[in-house]
Each structure stands twice: as C-alpha cells, then as structure tokens.
VMD Tcl script that draws the C-alpha trace (Angstrom):
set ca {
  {-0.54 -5.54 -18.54}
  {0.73 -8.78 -18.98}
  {0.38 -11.86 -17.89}
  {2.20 -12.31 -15.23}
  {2.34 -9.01 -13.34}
  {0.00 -5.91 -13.15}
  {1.67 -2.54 -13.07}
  {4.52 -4.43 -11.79}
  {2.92 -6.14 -9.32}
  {2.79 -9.78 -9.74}
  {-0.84 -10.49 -9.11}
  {-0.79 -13.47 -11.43}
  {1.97 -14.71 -9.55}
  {0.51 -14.73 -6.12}
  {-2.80 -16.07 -7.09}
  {-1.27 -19.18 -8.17}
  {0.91 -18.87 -4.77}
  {-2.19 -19.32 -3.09}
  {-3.27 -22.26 -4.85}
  {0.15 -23.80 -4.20}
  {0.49 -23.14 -1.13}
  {-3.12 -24.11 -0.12}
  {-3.62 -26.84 -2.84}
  {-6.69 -25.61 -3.99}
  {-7.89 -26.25 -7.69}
  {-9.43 -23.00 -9.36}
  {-12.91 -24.67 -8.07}
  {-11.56 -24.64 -4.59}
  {-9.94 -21.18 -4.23}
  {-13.26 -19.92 -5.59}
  {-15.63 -21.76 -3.51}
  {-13.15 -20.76 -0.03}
  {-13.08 -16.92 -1.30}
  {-16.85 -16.69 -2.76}
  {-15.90 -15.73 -6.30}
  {-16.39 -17.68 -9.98}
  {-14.13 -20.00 -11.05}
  {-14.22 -17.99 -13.94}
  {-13.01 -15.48 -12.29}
  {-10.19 -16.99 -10.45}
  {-9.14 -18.27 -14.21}
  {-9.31 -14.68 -15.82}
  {-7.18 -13.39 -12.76}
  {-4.75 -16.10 -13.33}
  {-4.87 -15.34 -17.23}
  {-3.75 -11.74 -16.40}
  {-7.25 -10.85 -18.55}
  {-9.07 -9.19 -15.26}
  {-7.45 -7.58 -12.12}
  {-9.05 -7.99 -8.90}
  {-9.95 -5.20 -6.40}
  {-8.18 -4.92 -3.65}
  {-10.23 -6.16 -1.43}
  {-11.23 -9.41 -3.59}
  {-6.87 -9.91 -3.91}
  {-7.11 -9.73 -0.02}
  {-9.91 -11.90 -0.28}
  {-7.93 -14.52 -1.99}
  {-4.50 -14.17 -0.56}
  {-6.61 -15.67 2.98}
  {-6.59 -19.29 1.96}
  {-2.91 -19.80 2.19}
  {-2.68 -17.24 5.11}
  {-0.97 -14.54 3.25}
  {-1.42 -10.80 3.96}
  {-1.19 -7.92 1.53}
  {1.43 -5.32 2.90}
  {3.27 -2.11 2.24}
  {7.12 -2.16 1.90}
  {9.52 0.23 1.16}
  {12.18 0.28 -1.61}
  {15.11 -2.07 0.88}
  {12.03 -4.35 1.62}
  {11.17 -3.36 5.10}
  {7.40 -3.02 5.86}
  {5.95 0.35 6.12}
  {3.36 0.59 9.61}
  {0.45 2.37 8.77}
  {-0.04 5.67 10.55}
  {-2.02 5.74 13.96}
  {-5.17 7.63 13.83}
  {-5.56 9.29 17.46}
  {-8.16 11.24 18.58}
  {-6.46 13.73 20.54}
  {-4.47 14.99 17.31}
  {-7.55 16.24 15.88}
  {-8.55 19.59 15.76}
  {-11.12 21.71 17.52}
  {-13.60 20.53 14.40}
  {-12.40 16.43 14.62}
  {-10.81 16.97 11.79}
  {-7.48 14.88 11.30}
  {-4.19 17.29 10.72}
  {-2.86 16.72 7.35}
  {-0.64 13.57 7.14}
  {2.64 14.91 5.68}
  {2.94 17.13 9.01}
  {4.58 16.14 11.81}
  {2.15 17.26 14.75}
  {3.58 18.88 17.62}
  {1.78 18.11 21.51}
  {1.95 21.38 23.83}
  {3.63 23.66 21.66}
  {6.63 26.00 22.77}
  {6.04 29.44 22.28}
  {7.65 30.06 19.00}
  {6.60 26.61 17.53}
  {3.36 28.08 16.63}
  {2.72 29.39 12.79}
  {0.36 31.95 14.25}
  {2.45 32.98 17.69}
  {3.44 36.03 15.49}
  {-0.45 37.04 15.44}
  {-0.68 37.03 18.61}
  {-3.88 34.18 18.69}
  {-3.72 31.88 21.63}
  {-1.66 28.45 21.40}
  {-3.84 25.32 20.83}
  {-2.79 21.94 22.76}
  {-1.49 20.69 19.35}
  {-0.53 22.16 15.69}
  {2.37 21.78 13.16}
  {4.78 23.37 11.36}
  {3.69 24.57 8.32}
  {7.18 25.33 6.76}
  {7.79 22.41 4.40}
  {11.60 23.64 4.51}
  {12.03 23.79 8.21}
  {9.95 19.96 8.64}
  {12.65 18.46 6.65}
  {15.60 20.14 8.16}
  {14.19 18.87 11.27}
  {13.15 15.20 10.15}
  {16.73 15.09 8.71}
  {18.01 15.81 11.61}
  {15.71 13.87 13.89}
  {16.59 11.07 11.67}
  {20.31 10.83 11.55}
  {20.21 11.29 15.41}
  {17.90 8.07 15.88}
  {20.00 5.81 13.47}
  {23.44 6.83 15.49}
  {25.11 3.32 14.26}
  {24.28 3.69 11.11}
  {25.37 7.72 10.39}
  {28.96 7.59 12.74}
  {30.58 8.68 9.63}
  {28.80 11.39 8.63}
  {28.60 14.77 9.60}
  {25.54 15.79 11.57}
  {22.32 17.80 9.10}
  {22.17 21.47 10.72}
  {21.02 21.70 13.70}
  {16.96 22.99 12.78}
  {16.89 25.44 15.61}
  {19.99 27.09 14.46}
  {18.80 26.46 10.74}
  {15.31 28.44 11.80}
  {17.08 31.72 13.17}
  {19.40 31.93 10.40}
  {16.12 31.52 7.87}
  {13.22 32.74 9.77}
  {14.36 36.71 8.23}
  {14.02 35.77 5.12}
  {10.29 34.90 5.32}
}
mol new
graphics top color blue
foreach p $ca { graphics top sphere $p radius 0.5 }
foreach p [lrange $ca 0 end-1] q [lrange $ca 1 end] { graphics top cylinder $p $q radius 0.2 }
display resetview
C-alpha cells in the first residue's frame, strides 16, 4: 500500500477528488458522510482503507458513483436477478451459466436419462458454453468481426464432440 493508491486502486486519489470537487475541508466531508475527521485524514494518508460501503459513502458529496469497468474502460452492468430463472427450490442457477428458457429436446444435460424437461436449465459443458458464447458473440458484433472467419458453428461443434463424452 502506498499512499496514493490501494491495490492499484487510487482511493487516496478520489477522496481528495471529492473534496475538490465538492470543496469540502476534511471537517466538511466528514460531517456530510458521518465519519471522523480523523478518519477522512488517515484515508487521505493512505494509513487506513475504507470499506466499501464507507468509500461509497464518501464518493456522494461530489455526486460520484463507484462502478465496474472492464479492461477498454467500458462499464460492466450488473447481472439481473429474475425470479423465474430460479429453480424448483428458489435457488438462483449458478452465474457463469448461460440459462436456457423452454429447452429443446437435446439441450437438456439429463434428456439422455430420460427425466422430464424443466421450463429452464443450462448447459453444463464448460466446452460447449464457450463455443457457443464465441459464436454468439462474433455474430452480435458483425461490424466489428467482417474480417474474420466465423468460430464453429456450436451445433455442428456438439455432434462432432458429443461421442467423445
């Protein structure tokens, strides 16, 4: 740690952003976000590093929002939470799977058991997800992919792989 970024992360930095931006003294930013001017000083000093919420807390003065962005810059959306992609216990499917509404017969992991086909479910091949995110992927961004060749088609890529399982 040092004093002027955290991990990388300026926190230092954007503290005395705030400030700045707001003109707030230490004794102001403190009294606005309900927290010592101590403590606004040892966050400044790089000496203590806030919570989350108590950064979020003090990014509000100046009207500035804590956000995730990916590696060019562009913010990431967080994912939406819906109800009806639950399970028959409420549970949530696991993130990293793409969940698939009124499943084709086939697109089931347990079709070859014979059990009967829920409203919703995944894949649960991590190979076949990413041959068909690839895919999905370079179809959506047309512009930007013109010059290069299409990722295998994943329903051909499936019945050339599925024997090997």
């Amino acid at each position: 740690m040092t004093a002027v970024e955290v991990d990388g992360f300026p926190i230092v930095g954007l503290v005395r952003q705030v400030r700045r931006t707001a003109s707030f003294s230490q004794r102001e930013l403190a009294k606005a976000t309900g927290v010592s001017q101590a403590t606004v000083s040892r966050i400044e000093a790089g000496t203590v590093i806030p919570s989350l919420a108590m950064l979020s807390r003090l990014l509000r003065p100046a009207e500035f929002w804590l956000v995730a962005v990916d590696e060019d810059g562009r913010m990431v959306v967080p994912m939406d939470d819906w109800d009806d992609t639950r399970d028959g216990a409420g549970r949530r499917y696991p993130s990293h799977l793409d969940t698939i509404l009124d499943p084709k017969p086939g697109e089931w992991w347990a079709d070859q058991y014979g059990l009967a086909r829920p409203p919703e479910t995944f894949h649960r091949d991590r190979e076949h997800r990413d041959v068909m995110r690839l895919r999905s992927q370079w179809e959506v961004r047309a512009m930007k992919n013109r010059h290069v060749p299409p990722p295998p088609d994943p329903d051909v890529w499936w019945l050339l792989h599925r024997h090997l399982d």
